[in-house]
Residue, then its C-alpha position, 0 to 999 in steps of 0.5 A: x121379787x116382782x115380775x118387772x124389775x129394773x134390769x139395770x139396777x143389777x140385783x140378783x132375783x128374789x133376792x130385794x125385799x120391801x117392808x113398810x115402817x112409819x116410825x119419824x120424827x121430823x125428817x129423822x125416820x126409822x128404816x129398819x129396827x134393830x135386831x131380827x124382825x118378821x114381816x106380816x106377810x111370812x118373811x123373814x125373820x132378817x137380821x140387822x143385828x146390834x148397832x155395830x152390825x147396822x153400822x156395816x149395813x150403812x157403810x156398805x150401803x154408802x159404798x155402793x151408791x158412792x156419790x149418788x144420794x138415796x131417793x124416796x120413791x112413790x110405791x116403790x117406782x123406782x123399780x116399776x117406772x122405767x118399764x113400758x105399761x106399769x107403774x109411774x115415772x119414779x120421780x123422788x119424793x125426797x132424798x136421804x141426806x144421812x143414815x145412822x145407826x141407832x140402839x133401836x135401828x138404822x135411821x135416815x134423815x130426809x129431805x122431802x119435796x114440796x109436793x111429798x111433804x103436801x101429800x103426807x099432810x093431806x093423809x094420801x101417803x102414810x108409811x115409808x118402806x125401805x128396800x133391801x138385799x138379804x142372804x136369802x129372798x125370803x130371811x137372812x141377814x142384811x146387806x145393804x139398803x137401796x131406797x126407800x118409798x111412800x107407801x100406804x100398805x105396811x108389812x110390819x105394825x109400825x105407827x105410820x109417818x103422817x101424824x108425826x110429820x104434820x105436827x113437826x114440820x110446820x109450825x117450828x119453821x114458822x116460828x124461826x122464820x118469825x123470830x128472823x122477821x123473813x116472810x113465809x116460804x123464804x127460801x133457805x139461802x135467805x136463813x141463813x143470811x139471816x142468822x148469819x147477820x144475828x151472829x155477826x152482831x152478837x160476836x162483835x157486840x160481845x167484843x165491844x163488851x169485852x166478854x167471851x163468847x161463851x158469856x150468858x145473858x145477865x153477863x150481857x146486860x151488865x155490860x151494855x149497862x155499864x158501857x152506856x153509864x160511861x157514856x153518860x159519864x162522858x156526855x156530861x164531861x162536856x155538858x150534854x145530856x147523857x143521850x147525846x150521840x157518839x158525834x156530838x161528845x166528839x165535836x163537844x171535846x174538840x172544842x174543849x180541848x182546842x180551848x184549853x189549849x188558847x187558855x193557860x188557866x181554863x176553868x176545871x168547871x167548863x173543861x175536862x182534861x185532854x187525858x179523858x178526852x183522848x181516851x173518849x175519842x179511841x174509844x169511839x173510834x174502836x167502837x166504829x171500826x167495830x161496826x164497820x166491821x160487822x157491815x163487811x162482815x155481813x155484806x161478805x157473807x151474803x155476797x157468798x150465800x148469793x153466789x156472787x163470791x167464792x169463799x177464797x174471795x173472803x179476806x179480798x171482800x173484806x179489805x176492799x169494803x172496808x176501804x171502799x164501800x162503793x166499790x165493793x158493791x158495784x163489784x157485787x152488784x155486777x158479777x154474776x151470781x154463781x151456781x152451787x156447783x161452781x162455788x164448790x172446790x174441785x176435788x178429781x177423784x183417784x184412780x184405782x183399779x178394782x180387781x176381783x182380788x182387790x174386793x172386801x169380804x163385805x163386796x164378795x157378800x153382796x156380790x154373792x146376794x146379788x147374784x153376780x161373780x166376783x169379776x162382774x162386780x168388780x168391773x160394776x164398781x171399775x165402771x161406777x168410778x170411771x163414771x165418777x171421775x169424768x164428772 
């Protein structure tokens, strides 16, 4: 291991080894390959082994950082930036939000930053390398991840990131943003409000249809086809043309039936039974109280995404939106808008005390890689949770 090192990561010396892979799709990107490998430069072989084996390897991993998301750093700074005179400031070039195990290796999914995703565009990074504890300094078998960097010197012959990265990244989002009608650079609070609102229409207008969600397109098409023959149907009972609006066949059969009923003999050519109009008039009146379902039902789901409710406060949004419009948008409009943090349920962790006894097989093997005894790891993972739940 190099000379300087984090003191306070608490890794046993030599025992972290860093290996540079470019193998990504998207923001889905290959740490480590299944199996046993060799670096370029003479280490190795290390072992991940088969994708049981490479699941153990995750979840010890997961174990260790607890609630703390792995970073990606620039050349390995995260190491080299807390100490005076070397390297940088360890600042993230992006977070891994999942790691899954593959037939072919351990993967992540990250999130990179703005300034990141810039820099693989422009070719100033290329490569991503993991850094791992093994057995041994120098071969063994795995035991857990810690991070990973943006590098430019690959230890294995792997493609690089950037040429897969630029061509998925970017155009794709492009398109979905425009198919939403957003603008470029919408944030991503926005999406989603958008493609809620799209499936908010869809279900309620899958509703009026009668159908189930499951319908497909031509099912979709015949049911719109037939809902306006039958309002065609319903315009020319009460002499309008078939384009007339909702309101004015209402008002057309109000005055048709006010006047069959001052006539004991009206004229079958002028007139249209109550039966049909009554039917006409439920109908319209489902079709409105859809609709406005779908206006609180979206109004709802942005006063969430905003910040401005809590999602306990959805059936109460609902109601009151419903009831009055008004009301619920000078509620919206004057509360503030809450942080993610606040929007989230509490969730206090449990206390328990962790042992030299108490501690796996799998934390007695990475005890052992990292140099410590099984007492100075246990009370590393005491202190960690302890940690964890003043938060």
């Amino acid at each position: 291991m190099p000379k300087h090192v984090n003191p306070s990561l608490n890794f046993a010396a030599g025992q972290l080894v860093a290996l540079a892979l470019g193998d990504s799709g998207s923001i889905w990107i290959k740490l480590l390959p299944a199996g046993t490998f060799t670096a370029l430069d003479g280490r190795g072989p290390f072992r991940t082994g088969d994708q049981a084996a490479m699941q153990k390897i995750i979840d010890r991993t997961l174990e260790r950082a607890g609630s703390t998301e792995l970073m990606i750093d620039y050349d390995h700074q995260l190491l080299y930036g807390p100490v005076q005179g070397v390297g940088g400031t360890a600042r993230a070039a992006g977070w891994i939000k999942e790691l899954q195990a593959r037939p072919d290796g351990i993967f992540a999914r990250v999130e990179f930053t703005p300034k990141a995703t810039q820099m693989i565009r422009d070719g100033e990074y290329r490569y991503v390398s993991p850094l791992f504890a093994s057995t041994d300094k120098q071969k063994g078998d795995i035991l857990a991840l810690f991070n990973a960097a943006l590098v430019n010197r690959p230890a294995l012959d792997m493609p690089a990131i950037a040429a897969a990265f630029s061509q998925t990244q970017e155009e794709p989002m492009e398109k979905i943003l425009k198919s939403l009608g957003l603008k470029d650079g919408a944030s991503e609070d926005a999406i989603v409000a958008a493609i809620g609102g799209l499936v908010a229409v869809q279900t309620a207008a899958l509703a009026a249809l009668g159908l189930e969600a499951t319908a497909k397109p031509e099912d979709v098409a015949g049911g719109i086809t037939a809902l306006a023959a039958e309002h065609g149907k319903f315009a020319d009972a009460v002499g309008l043309k078939p384009d007339a609006k909702a309101e004015e066949i209402v008002a057309a059969a109000s005055t048709a039936v006010a006047s069959a009923k001052s006539n004991d003999k009206p004229d079958p050519a002028k007139f249209v039974p109550i039966e049909q109009v009554t039917a006409l008039r439920d109908e319209l009146k489902g079709l409105r109280a859809e609709v406005d379902g779908e206006k609180a039902t979206a109004a709802v789901d942005k006063a969430i995404v905003d910040g401005k409710l809590v999602p306990a406060m959805r059936d109460w949004g609902l109601d009151l939106f419903k009831s009055d419009r008004q009301a619920f948008e000078k509620f919206v409009d004057g509360a503030p808008s809450l942080t993610a943090a606040q929007r989230r349920p509490a969730t206090p962790p449990q206390a328990q005390e962790v042992t030299a006894a108490s501690l796996t097989p799998d934390q007695r093997n990475l005890a052992t890689a990292l140099g410590l005894s099984a007492e100075a790891y246990a009370k590393t993972l005491q202190e960690e949770r302890n940690q964890e739940a003043l938060h």
